[in-house]
Biopython code that builds the backbone (N, CA, C, O; Angstrom):
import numpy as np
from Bio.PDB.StructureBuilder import StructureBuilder

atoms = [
    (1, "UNK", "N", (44.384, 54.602, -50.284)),
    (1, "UNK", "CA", (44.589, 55.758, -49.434)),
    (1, "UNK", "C", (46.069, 56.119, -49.442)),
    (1, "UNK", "O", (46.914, 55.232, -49.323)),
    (2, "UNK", "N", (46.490, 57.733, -49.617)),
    (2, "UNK", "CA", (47.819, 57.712, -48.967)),
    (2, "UNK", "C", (48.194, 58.750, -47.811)),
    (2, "UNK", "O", (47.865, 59.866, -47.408)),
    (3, "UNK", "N", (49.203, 57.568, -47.482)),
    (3, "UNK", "CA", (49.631, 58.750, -46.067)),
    (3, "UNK", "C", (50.359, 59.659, -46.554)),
    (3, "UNK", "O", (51.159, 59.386, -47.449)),
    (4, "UNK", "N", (50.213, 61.034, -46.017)),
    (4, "UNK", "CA", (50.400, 62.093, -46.165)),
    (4, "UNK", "C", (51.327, 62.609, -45.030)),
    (4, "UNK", "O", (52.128, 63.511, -45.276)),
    (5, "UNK", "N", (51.252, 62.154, -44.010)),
    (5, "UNK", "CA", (51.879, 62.111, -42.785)),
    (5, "UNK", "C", (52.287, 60.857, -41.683)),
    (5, "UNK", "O", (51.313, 60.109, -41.772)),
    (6, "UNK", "N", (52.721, 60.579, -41.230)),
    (6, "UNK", "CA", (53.079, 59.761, -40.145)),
    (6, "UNK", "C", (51.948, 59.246, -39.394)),
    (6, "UNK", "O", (51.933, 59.775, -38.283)),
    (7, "UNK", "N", (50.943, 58.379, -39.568)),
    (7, "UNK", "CA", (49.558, 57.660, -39.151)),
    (7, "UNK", "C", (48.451, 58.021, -39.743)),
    (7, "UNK", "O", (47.370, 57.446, -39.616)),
    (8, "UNK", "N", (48.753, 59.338, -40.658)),
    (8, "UNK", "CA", (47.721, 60.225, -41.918)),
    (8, "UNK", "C", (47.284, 59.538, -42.960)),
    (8, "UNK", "O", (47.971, 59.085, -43.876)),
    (9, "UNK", "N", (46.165, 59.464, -42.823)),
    (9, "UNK", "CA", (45.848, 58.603, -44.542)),
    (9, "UNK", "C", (44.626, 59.847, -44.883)),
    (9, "UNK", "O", (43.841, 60.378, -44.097)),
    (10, "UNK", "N", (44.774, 60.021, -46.056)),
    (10, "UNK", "CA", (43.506, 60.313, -46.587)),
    (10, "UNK", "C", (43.354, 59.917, -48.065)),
    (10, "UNK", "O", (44.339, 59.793, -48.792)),
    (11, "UNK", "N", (41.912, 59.694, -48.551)),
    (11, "UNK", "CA", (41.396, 59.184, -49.652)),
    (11, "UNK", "C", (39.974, 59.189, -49.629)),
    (11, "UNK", "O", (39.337, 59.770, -48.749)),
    (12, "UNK", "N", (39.458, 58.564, -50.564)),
    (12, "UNK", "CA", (37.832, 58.414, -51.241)),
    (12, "UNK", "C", (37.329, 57.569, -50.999)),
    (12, "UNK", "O", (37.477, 56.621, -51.770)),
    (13, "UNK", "N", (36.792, 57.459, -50.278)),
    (13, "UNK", "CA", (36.632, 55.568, -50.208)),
    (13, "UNK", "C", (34.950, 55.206, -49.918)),
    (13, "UNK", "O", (34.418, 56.059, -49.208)),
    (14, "UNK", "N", (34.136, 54.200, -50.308)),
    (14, "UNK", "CA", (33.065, 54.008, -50.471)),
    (14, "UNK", "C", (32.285, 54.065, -49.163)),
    (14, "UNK", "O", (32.816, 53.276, -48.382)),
    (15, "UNK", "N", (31.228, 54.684, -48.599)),
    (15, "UNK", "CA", (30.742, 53.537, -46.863)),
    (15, "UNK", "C", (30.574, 52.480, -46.643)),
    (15, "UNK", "O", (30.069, 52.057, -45.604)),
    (16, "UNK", "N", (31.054, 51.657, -47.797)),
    (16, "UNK", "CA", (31.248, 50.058, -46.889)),
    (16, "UNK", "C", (32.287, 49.887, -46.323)),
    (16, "UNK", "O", (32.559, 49.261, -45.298)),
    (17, "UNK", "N", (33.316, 50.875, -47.510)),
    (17, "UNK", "CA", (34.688, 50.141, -47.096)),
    (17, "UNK", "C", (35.031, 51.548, -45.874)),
    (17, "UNK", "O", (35.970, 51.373, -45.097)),
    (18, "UNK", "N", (34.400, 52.585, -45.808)),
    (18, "UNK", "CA", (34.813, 53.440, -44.488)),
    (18, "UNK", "C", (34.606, 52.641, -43.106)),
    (18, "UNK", "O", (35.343, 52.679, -42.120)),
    (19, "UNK", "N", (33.665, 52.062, -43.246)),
    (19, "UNK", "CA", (33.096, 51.717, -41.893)),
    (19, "UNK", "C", (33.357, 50.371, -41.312)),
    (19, "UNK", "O", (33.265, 49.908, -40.175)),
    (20, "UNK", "N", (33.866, 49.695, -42.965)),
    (20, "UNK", "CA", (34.813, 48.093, -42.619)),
    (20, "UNK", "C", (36.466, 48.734, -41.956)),
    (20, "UNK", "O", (37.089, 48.398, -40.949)),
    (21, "UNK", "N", (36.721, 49.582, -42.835)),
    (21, "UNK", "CA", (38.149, 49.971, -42.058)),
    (21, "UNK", "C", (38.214, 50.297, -40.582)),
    (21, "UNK", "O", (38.893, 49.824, -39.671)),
    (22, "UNK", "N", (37.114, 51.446, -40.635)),
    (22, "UNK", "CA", (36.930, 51.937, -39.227)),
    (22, "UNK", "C", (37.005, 51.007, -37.940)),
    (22, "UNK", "O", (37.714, 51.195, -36.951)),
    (23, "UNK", "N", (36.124, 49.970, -38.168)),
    (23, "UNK", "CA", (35.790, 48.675, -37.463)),
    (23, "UNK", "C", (37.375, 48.316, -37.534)),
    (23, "UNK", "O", (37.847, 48.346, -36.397)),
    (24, "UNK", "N", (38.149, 48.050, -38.328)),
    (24, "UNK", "CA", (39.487, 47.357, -38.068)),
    (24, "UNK", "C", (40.669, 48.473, -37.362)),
    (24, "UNK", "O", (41.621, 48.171, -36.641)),
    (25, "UNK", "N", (40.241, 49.878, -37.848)),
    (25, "UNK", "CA", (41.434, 50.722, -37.123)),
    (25, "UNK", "C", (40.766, 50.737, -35.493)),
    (25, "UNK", "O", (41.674, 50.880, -34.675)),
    (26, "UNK", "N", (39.597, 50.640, -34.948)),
    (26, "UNK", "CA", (39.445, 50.270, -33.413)),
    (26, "UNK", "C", (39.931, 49.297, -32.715)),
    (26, "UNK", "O", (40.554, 49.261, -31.653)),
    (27, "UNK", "N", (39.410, 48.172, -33.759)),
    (27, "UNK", "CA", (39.905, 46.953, -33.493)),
    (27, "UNK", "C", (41.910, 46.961, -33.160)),
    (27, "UNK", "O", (42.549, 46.216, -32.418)),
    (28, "UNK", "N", (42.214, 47.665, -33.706)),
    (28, "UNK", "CA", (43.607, 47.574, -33.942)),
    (28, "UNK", "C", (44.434, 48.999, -32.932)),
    (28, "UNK", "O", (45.579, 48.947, -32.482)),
    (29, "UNK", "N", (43.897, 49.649, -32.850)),
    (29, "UNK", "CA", (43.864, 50.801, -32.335)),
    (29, "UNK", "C", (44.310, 50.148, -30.752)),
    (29, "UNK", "O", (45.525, 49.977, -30.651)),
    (30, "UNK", "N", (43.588, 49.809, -29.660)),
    (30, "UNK", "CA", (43.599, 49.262, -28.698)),
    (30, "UNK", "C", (43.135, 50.423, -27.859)),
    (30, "UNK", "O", (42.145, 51.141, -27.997)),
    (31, "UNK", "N", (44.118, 50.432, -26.931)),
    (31, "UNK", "CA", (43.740, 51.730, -25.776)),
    (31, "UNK", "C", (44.273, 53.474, -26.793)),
    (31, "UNK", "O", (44.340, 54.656, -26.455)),
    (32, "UNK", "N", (44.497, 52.835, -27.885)),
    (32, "UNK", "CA", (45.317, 54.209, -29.004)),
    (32, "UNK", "C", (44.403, 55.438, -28.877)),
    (32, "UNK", "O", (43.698, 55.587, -27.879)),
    (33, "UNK", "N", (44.414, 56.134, -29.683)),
    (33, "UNK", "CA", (43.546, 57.421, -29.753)),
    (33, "UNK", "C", (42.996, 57.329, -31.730)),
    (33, "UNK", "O", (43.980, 56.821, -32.268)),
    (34, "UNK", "N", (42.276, 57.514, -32.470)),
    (34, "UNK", "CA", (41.893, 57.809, -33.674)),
    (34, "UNK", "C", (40.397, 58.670, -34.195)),
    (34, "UNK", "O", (39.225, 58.936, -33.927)),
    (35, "UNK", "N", (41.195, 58.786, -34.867)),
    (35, "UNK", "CA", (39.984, 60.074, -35.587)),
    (35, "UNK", "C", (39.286, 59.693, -37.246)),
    (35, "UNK", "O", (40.028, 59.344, -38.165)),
    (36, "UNK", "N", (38.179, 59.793, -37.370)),
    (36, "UNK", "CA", (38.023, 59.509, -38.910)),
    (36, "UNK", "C", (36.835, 60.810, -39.109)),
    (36, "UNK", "O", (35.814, 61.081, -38.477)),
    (37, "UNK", "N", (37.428, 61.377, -40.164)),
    (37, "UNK", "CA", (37.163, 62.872, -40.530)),
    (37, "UNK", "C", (36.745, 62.250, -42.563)),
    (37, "UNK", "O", (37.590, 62.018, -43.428)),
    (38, "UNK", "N", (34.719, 62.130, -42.746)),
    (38, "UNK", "CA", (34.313, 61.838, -43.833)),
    (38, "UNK", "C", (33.240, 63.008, -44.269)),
    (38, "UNK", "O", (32.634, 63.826, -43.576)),
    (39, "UNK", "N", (33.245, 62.720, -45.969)),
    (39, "UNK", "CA", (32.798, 64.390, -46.117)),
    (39, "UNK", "C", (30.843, 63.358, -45.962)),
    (39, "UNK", "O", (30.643, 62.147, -45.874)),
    (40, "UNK", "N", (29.924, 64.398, -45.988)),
    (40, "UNK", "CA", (28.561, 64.203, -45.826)),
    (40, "UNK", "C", (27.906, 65.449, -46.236)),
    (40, "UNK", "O", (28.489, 66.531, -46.310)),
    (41, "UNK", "N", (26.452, 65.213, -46.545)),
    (41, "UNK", "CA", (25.663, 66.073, -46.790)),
    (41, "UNK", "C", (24.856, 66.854, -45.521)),
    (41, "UNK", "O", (23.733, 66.691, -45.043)),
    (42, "UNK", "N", (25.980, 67.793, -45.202)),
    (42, "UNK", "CA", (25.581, 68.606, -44.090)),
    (42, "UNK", "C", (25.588, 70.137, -44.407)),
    (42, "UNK", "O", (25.606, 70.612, -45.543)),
    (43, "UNK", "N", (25.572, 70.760, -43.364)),
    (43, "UNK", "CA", (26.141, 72.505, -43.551)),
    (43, "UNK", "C", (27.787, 72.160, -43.752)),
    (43, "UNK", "O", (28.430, 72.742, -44.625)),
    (44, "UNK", "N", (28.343, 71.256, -42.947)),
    (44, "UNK", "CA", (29.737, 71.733, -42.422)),
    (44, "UNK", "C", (30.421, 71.055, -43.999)),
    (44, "UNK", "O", (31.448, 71.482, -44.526)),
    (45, "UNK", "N", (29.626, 70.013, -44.497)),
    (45, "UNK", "CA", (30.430, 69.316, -45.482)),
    (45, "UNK", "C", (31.201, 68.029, -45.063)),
    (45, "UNK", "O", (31.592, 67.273, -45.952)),
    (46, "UNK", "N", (31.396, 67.796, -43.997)),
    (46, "UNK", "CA", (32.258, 66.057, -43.389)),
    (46, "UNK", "C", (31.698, 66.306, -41.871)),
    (46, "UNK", "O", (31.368, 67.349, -41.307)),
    (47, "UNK", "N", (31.723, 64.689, -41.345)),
    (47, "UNK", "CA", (31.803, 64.594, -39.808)),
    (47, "UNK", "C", (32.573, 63.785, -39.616)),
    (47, "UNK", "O", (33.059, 62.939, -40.367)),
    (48, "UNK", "N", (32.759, 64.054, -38.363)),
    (48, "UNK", "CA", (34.133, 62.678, -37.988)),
    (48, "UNK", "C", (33.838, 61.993, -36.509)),
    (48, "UNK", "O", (33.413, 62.539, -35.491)),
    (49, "UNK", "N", (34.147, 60.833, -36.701)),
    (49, "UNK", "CA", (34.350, 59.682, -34.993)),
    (49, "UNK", "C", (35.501, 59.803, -34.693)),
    (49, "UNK", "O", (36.567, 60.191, -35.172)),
    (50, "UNK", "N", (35.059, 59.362, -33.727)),
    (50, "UNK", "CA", (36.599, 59.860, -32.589)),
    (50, "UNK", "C", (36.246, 57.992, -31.716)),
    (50, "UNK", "O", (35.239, 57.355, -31.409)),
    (51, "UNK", "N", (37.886, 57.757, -31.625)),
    (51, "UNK", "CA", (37.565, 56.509, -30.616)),
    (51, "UNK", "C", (38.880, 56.759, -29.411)),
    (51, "UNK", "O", (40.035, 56.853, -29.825)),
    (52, "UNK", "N", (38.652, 56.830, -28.274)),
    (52, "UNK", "CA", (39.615, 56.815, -27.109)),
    (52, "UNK", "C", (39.643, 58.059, -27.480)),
    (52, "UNK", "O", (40.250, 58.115, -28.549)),
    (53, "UNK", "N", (39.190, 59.396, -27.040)),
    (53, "UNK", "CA", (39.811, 60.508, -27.254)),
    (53, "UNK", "C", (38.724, 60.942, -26.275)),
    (53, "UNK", "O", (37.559, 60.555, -26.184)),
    (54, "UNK", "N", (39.690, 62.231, -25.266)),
    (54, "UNK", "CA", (38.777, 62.734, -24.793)),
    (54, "UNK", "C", (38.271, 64.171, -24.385)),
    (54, "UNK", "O", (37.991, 64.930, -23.457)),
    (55, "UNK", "N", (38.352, 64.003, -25.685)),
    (55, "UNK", "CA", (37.786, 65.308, -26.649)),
    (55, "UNK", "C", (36.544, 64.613, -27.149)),
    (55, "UNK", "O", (36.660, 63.395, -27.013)),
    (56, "UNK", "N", (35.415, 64.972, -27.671)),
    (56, "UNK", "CA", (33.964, 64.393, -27.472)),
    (56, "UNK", "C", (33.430, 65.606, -28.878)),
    (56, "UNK", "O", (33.890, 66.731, -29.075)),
    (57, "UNK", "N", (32.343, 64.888, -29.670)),
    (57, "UNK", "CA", (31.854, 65.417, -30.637)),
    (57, "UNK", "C", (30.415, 65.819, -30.367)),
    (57, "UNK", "O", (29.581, 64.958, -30.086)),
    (58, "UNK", "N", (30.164, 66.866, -30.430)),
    (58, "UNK", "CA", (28.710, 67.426, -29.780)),
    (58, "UNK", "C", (28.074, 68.531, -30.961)),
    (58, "UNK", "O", (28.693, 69.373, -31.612)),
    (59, "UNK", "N", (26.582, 68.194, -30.978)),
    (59, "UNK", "CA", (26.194, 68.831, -31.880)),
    (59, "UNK", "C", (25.587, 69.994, -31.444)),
    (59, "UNK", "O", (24.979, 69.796, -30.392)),
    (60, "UNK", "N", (25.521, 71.093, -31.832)),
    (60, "UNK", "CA", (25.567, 72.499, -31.369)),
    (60, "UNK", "C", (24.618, 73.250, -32.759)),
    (60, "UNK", "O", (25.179, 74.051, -33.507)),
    (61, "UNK", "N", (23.303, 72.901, -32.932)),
    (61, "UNK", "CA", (22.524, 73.375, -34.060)),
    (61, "UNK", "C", (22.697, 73.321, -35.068)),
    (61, "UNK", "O", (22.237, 74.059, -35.939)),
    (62, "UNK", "N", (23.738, 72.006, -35.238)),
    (62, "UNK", "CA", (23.454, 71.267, -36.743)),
    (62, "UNK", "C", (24.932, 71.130, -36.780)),
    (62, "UNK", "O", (25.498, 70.337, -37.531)),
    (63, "UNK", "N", (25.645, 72.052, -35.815)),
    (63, "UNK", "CA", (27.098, 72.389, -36.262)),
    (63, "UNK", "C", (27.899, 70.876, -35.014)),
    (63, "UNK", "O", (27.693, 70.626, -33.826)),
    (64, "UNK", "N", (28.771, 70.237, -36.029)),
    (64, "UNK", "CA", (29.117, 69.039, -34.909)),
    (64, "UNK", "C", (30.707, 69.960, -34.742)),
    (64, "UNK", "O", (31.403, 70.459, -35.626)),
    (65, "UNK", "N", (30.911, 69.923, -33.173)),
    (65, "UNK", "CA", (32.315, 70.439, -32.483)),
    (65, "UNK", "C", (32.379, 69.819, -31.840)),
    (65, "UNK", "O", (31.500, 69.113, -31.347)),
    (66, "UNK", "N", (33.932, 69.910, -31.540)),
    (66, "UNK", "CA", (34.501, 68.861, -30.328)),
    (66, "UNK", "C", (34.621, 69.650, -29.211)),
    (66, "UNK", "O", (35.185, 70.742, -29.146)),
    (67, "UNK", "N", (33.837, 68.796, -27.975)),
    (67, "UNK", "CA", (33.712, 69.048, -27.046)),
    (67, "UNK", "C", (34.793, 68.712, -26.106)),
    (67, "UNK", "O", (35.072, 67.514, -26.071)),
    (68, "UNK", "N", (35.666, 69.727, -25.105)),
    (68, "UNK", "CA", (37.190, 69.304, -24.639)),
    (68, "UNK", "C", (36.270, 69.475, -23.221)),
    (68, "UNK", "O", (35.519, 70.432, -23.031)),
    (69, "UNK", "N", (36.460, 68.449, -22.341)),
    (69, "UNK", "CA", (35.955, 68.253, -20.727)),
    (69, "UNK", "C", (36.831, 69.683, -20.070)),
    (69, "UNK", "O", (37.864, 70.175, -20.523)),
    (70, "UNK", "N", (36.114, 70.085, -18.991)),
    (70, "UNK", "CA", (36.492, 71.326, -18.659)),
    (70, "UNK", "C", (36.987, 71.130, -17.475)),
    (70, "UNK", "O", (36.553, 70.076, -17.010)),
    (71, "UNK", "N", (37.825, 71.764, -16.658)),
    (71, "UNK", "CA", (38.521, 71.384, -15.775)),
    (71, "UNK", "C", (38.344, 70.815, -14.766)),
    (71, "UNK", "O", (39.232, 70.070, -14.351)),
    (72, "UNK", "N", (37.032, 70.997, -13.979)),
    (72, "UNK", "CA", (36.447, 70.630, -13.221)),
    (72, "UNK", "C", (36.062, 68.998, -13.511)),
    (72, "UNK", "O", (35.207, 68.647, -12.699)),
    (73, "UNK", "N", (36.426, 67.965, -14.383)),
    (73, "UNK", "CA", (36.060, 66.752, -14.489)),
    (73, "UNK", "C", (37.409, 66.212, -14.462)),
    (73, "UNK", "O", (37.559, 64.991, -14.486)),
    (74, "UNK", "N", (38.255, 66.881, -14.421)),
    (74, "UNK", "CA", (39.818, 66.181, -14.638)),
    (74, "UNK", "C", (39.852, 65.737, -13.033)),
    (74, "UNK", "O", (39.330, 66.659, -12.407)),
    (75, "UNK", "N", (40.170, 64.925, -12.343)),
    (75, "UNK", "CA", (40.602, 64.349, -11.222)),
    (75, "UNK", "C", (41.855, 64.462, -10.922)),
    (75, "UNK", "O", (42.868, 64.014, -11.459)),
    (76, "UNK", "N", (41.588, 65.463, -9.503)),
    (76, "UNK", "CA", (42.877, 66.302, -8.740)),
    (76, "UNK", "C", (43.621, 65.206, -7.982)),
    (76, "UNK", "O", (42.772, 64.335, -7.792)),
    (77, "UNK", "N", (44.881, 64.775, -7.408)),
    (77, "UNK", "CA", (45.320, 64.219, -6.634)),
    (77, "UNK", "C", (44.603, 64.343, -5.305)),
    (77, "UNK", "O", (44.027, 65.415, -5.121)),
    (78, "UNK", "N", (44.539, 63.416, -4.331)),
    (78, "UNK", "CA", (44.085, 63.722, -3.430)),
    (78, "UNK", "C", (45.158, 64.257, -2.127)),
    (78, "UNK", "O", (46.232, 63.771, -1.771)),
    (79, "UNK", "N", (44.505, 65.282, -1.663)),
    (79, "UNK", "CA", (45.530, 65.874, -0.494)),
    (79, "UNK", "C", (44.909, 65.253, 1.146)),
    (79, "UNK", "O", (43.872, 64.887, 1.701)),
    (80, "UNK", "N", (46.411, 65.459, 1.396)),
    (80, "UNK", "CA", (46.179, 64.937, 3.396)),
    (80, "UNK", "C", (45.372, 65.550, 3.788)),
    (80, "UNK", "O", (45.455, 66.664, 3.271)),
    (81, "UNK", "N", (44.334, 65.468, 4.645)),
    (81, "UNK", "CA", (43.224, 66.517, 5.551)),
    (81, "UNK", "C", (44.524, 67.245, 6.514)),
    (81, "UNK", "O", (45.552, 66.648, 6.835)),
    (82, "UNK", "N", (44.208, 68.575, 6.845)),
    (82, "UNK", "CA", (44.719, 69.241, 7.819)),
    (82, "UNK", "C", (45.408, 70.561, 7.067)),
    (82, "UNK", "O", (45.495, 70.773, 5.857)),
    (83, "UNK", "N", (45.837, 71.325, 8.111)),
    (83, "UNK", "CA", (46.547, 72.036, 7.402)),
    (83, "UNK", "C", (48.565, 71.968, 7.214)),
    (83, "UNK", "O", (49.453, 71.501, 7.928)),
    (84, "UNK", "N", (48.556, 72.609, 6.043)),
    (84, "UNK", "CA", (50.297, 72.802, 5.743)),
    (84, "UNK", "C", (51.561, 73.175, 6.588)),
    (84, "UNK", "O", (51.342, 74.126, 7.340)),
    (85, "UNK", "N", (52.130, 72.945, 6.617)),
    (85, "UNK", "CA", (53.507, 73.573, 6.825)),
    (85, "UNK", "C", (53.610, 74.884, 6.903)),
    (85, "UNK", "O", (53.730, 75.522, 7.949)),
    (86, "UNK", "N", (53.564, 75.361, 5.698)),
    (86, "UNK", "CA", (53.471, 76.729, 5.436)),
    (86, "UNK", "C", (52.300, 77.681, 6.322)),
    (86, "UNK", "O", (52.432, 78.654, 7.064)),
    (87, "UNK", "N", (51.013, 76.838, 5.824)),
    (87, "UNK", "CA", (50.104, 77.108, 6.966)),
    (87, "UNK", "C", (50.002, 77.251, 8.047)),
    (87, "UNK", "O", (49.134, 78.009, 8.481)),
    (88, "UNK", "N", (50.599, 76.775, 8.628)),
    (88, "UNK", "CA", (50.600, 76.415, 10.311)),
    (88, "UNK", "C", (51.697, 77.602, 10.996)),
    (88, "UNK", "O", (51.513, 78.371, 11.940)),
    (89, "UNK", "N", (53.220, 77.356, 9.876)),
    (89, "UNK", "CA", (53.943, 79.262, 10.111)),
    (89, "UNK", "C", (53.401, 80.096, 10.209)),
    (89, "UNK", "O", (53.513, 80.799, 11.213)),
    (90, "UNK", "N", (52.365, 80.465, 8.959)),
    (90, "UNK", "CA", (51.810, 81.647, 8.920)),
    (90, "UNK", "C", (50.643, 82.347, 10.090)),
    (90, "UNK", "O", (50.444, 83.386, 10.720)),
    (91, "UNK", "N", (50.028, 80.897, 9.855)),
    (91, "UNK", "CA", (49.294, 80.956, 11.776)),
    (91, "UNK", "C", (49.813, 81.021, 13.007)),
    (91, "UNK", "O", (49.414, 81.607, 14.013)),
    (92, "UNK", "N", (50.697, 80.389, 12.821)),
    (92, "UNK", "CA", (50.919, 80.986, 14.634)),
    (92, "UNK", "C", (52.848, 81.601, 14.434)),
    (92, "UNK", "O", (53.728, 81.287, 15.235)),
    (93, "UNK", "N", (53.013, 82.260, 13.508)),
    (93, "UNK", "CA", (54.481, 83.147, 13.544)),
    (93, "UNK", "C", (55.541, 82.629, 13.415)),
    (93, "UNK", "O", (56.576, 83.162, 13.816)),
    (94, "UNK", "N", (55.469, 80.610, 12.384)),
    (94, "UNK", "CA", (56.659, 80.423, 12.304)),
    (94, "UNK", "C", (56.852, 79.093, 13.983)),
    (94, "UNK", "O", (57.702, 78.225, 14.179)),
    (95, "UNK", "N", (55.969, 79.413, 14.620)),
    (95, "UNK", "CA", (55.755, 78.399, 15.578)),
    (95, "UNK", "C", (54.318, 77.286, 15.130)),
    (95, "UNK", "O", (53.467, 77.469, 14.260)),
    (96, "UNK", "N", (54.490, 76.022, 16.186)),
    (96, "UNK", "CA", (53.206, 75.308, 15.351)),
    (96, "UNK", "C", (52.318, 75.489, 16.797)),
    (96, "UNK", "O", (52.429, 76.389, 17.630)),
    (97, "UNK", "N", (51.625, 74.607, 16.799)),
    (97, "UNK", "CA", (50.228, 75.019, 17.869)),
    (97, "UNK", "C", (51.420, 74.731, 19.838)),
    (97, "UNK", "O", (52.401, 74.039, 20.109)),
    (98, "UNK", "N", (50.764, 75.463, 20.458)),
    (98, "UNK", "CA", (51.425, 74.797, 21.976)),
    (98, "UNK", "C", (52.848, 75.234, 22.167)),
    (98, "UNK", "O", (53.673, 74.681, 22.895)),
    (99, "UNK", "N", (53.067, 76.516, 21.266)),
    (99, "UNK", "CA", (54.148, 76.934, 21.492)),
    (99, "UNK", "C", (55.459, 75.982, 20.793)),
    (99, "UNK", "O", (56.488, 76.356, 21.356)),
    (100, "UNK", "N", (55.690, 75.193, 20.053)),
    (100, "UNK", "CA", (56.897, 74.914, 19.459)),
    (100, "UNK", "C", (57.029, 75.379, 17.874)),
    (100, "UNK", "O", (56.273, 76.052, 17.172)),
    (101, "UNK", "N", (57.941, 74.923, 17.676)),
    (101, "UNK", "CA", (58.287, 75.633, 16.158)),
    (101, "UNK", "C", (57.579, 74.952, 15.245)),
    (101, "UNK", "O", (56.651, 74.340, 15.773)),
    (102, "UNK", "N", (57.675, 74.774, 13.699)),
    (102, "UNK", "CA", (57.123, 73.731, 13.063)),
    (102, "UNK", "C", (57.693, 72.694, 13.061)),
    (102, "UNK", "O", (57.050, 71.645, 13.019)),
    (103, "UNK", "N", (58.799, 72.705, 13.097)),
    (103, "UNK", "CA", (60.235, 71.352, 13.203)),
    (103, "UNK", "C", (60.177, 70.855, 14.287)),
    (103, "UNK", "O", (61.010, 69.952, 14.211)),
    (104, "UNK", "N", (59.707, 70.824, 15.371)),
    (104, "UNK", "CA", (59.131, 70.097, 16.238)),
    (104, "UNK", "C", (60.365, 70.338, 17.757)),
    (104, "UNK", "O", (60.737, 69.515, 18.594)),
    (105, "UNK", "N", (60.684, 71.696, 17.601)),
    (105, "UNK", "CA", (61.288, 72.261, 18.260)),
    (105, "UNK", "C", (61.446, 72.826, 19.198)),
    (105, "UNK", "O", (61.709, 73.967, 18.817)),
    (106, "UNK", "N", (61.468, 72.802, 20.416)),
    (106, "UNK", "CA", (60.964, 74.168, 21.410)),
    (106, "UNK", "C", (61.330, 75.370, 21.146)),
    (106, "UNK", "O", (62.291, 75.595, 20.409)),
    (107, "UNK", "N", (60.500, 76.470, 21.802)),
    (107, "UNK", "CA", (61.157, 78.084, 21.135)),
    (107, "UNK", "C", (62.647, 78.213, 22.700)),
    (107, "UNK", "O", (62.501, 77.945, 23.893)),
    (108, "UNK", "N", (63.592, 78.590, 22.144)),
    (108, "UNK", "CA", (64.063, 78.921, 23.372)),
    (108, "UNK", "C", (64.583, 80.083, 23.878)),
    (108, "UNK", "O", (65.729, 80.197, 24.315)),
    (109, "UNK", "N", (63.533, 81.177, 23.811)),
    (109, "UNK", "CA", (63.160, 82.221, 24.289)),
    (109, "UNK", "C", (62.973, 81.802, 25.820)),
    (109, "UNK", "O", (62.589, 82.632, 26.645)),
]
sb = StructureBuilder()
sb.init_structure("model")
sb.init_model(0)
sb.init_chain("A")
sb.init_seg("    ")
for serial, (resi, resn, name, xyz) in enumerate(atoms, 1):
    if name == "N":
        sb.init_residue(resn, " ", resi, " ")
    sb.init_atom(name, np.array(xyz, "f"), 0.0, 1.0, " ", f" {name:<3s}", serial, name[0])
structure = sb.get_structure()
């Protein structure tokens, strides 16, 4: 195989020895990210595995694409219950509830 790029290999290589390598670039890989992109008798002409990536390969009527998780599965920080700072100005004029400011101020009007 040669690299072509910086962790890039490409070459010809038999399915024993794709799938013996493969087995050793996981193995070796660890928590890493890798891709193996082999040609096959399909429409598209190659498919590829993906290991630690989470981007996901999904078949779509013969056609294999990578599937990218959509925003809604990404995990938001979690926020304090209640409302903001900002919030609490805008509600009561820059004062917080009971008549003081937000800074914990009396008005001295």
């Amino acid at each position: 195989m040669l690299e072509i790029s910086a962790g890039e290999f490409v070459g010809k290589l038999s399915r024993r020895v794709r799938e013996r390598l493969w087995t050793k670039v996981r193995e070796l890989a660890g928590n890493g990210r890798a891709l193996l992109v082999y040609q096959t008798q399909n429409e598209q002409g190659y498919t590829f595995e993906t290991h630690d990536h989470h981007w996901e390969p999904a078949d779509f009527d013969g056609l294999t694409l990578m599937r990218r998780p959509s925003q809604a599965t990404k995990k938001s920080p979690k926020l304090k219950p209640g409302w903001s700072n900002a919030a609490k100005r805008r509600k009561y004029g820059g004062k917080g509830p009971g008549g003081k400011n937000t800074r914990g101020e009396a008005d001295e009007r």
